[in-house]
N, C-alpha and C positions, 0 to 999 in steps of 0.2 A: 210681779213688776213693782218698783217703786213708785209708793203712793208720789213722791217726785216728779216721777214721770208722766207726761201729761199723753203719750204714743205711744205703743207696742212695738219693738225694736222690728224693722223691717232687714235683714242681711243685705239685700242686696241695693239698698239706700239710707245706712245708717250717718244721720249727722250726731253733734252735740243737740238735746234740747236744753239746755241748761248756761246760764253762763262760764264761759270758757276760760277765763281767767282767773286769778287769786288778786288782780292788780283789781279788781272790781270792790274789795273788802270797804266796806264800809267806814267812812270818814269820821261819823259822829256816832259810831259805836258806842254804846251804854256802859261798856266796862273798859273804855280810854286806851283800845289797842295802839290808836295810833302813837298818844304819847307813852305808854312802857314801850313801845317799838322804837322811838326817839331813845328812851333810856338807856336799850341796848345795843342800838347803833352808837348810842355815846361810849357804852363800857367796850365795847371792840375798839374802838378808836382810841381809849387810854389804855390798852391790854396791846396794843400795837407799837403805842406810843415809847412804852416800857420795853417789850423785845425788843426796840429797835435801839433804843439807849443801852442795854445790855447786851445788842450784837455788837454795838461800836468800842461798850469798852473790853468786849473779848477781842475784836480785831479790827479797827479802825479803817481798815480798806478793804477794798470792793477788786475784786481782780478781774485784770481788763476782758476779759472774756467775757464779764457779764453785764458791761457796762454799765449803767445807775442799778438794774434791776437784781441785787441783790437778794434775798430771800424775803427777810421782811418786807420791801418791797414789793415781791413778787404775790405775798399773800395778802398784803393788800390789796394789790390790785385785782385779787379774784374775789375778796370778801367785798370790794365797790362794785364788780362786774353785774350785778342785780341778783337778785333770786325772787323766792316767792315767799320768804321767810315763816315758814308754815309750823316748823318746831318751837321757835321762840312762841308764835301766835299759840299756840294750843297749851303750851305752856303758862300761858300768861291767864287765858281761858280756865286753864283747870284750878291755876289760882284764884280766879275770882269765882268761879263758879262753888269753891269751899270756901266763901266769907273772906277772898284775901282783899284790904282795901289800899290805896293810895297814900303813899306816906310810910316813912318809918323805913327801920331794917327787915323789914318782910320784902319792900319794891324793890328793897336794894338788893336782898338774895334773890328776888327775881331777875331783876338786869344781868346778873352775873350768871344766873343760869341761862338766859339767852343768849347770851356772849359765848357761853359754852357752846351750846347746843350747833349754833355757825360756824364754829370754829372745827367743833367734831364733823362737823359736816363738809367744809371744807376741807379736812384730812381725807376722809371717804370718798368725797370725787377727786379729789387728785392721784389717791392711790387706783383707782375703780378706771379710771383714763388712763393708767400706764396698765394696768391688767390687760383690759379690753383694746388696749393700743388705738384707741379714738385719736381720734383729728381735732374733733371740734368740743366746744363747751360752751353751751347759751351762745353761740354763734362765732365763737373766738378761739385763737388754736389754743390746745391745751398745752397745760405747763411743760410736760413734757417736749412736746413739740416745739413750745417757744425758746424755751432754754437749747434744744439741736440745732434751731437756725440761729442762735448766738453763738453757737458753736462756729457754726460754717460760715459765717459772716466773719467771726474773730480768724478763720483760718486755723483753728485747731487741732492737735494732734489726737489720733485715736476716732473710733466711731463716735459720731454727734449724735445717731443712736441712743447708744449707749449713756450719755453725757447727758442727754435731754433727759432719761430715763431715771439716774441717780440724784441727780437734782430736784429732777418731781419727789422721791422716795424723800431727802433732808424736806422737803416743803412741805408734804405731808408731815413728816416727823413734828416740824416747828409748831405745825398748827395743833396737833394731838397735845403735846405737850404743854402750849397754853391753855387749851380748854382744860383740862386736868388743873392746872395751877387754879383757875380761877373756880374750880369746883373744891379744891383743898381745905380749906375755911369755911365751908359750908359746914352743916348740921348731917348727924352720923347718918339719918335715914334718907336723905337725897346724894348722899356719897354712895350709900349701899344702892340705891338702885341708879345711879347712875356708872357704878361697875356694871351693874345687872347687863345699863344699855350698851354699852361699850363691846361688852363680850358677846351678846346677841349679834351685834352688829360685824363683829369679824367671823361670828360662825355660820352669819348669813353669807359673806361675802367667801367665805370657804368653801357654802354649798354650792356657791354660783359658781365657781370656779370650777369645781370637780362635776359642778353636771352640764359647764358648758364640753368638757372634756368626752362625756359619754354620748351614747346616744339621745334623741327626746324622753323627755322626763315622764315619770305618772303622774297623778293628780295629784297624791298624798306627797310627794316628792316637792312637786312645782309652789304646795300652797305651804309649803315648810320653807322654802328659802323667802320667798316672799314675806309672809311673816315675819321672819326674822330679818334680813338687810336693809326690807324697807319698811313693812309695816308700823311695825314695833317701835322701831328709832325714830319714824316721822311722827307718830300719832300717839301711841296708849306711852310709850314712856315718858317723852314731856309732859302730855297731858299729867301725868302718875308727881312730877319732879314739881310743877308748880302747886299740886294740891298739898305735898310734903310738904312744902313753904309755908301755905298757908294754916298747915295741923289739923288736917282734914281725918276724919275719924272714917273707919275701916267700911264701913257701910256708904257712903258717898263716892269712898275712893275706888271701893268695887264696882259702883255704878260707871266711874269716867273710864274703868278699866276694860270695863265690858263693850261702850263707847266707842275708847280708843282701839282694840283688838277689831271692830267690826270696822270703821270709818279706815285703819289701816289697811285693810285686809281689800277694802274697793281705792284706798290711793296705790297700793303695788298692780291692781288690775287693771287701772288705768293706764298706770307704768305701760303694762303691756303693750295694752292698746296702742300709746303713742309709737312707741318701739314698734310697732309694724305697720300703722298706719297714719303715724302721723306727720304733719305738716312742717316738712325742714323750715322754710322762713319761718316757722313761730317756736318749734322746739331746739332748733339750734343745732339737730345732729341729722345725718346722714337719712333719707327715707330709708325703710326696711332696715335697719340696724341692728335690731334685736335679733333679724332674721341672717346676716351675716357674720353674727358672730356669733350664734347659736345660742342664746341665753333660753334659759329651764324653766322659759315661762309656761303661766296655765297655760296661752293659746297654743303652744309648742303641745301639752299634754294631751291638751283635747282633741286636737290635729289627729293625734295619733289612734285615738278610741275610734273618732267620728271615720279617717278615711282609710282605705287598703288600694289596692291597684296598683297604675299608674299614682294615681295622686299621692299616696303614701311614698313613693318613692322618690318624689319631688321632696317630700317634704322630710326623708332622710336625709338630704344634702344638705338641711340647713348647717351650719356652723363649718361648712369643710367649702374646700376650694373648689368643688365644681358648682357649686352655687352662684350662677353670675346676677348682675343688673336684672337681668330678662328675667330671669327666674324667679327674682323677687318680685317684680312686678305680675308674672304670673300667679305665685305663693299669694298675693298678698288677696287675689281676688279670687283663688280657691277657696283660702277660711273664710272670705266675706261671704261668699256661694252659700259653701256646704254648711253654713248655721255655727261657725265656730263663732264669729263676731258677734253675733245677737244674742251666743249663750253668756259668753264675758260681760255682755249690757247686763242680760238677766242679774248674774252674778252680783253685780256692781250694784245696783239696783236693790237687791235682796241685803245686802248687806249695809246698805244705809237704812231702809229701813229697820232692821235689827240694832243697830245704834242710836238710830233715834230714838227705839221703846225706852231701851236705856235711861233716858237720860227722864224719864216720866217721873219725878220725883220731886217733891213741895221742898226737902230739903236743901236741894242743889239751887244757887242764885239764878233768878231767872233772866236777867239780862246777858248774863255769860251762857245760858242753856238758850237762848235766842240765837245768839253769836256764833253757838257751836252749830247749832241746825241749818244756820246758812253756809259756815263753812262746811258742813257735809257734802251740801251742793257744790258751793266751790272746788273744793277737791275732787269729787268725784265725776265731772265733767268738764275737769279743766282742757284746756288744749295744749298745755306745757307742761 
């Protein structure tokens, strides 16, 4: 159990013990997140400012179908819609935590990699919401969707479907595209592992794709795509891009790597968790979602070890259509039953601890190794 943990995960009365949110980050943080987080909320907003002057002078009008909301438009308005900016933050962490300080073209390649990092991210749920043919996003329809009721509002020819669906694909594109631009001018070895993340990331989102297609996943399956779509892109490769900023030597950067891989490894478990049992008013999607579209999560894995019977059978239907309402609601309080939820706590749990040894080191700043030990918490028992 996580030294964290102050309870023994009970199944069949598991809460949060932990603070729940990422909006809790500290104000007067030691290593000034809130202002580099102003810095990159600045640099999106001129990296906006720019695509949007060089959409108008490729085509200076907006076609009545889409009324004001345009593309650039459109990807502003999801990069305003909130998040919990956790890539930029870890990024900016593993810069300070290798001696990066305030000031200078060091902040500056900072800001710009956080600007990246939203922006790539932004590309990843908009394409991940036309995949998974989601409705919702942080509580709002997703782009896909918004752009088919423009459709069917403008009276459109052809499926709004369809329409919502290829517009989401250009607004993903846009956003991919600028994050790359503003990684371009950077230094060769945050280029090179920022293909690293790039490609991690699509071959995560390949895996999730082809093992929502099959049956429920193994273990070694389940903790492969996790790693990869989520883990890695949220946690160990920002962390890895700001310590490159700062010219952090091999021996510090192995340590936030080791960090990042494990504090990863329990924010994809979390993932899960929400995805089956989490709270629509606070996560913004669907209850049991995970469980309707069959994602190749652990608890899908363990499902399969822990139960046979009846109950196995139940939990073959996930991702297929005879899966209803009821059924989830059933499913969601079998894994809580039969010790699937409390082994995921474990999980969670074990793996922060193993990131936190991590970071045991006189070398590493310790005001950003303070930062990163609360965001363990944070992440790791968020509710969104």
């Amino acid at each position: 159990m996580s030294r964290l943990s102050q309870e023994p995960a009970v199944a069949a009365d598991l809460v949060p013990r932990h603070p729940g949110s990422l909006r809790l980050l500290r104000r007067d943080s030691d290593v000034g997140l809130e202002r580099l987080l102003e810095r990159v909320d600045q640099r999106i907003a001129e990296v906006l400012a720019e695509a949007t002057e060089l959409w108008l002078e490729s085509d200076g009008s907006v076609p009545p179908i889409l009324g004001e909301l345009d593309l650039p438009a459109l990807l502003h308005q999801l990069l305003a819609s909130g998040g919990k900016r956790i890539r930029p933050i870890m990024a900016a962490l593993g810069w300070a935590a290798c001696g990066g300080r305030p000031g200078g073209g060091s902040e500056d390649r900072l800001a710009s990699i956080g600007a990246a990092l939203e922006l790539l991210h932004a590309f990843a749920l908009i394409h991940d919401d036309v995949m998974d043919e989601a409705d919702q996003r942080r509580g709002r329809p997703t782009a896909h969707v918004l752009a088919a009721a423009l459709h069917q509002v403008a009276g459109g020819r052809g499926s709004p479907a369809r329409f919502g669906e290829s517009i989401a694909i250009l607004l993903g594109d846009l956003a991919l595209a600028e994050a790359d631009q503003l990684i371009g001018d950077l230094p060769r070895p945050v280029r090179r592992r920022w293909r690293q993340l790039t490609v991690e990331l699509v071959c995560g989102q390949r895996g999730d794709l082809a093992g929502s297609a099959m049956p429920p996943p193994d273990l070694d399956q389940a903790a492969r795509v996790a790693r990869l779509k989520s883990g890695r892109y949220t946690v160990r490769r920002p962390l890895e891009l700001g310590a490159a900023v700062a010219g952090a030597d091999p021996a510090l950067l192995d340590r936030l790597s080791r960090y990042g891989d494990e504090l990863g490894t329990a924010f994809a478990l979390r993932d899960d968790v929400l995805g089956v049992w989490g709270d629509p008013a606070v996560t913004g999607k669907p209850a049991g979602d995970d469980l309707l579209s069959g994602k190749p999560t652990m608890i899908m894995a363990l499902a399969v070890r822990r139960l046979d019977g009846p109950d196995r059978a139940l939990v073959d239907r996930v991702g297929t259509p005879a899966l209803g309402p009821d059924d989830v609601a059933e499913l969601q309080h079998l894994l809580d039953r039969s010790g699937v939820r409390a082994e995921v706590e474990q999980l969670i749990g074990d793996h922060v601890d193993r990131g936190l040894a991590a970071l045991d080191c006189a070398d590493l700043a310790e005001p950003a190794v303070a930062e990163l030990t609360r965001m363990a918490q944070r992440i790791a028992w968020r509710d969104r």
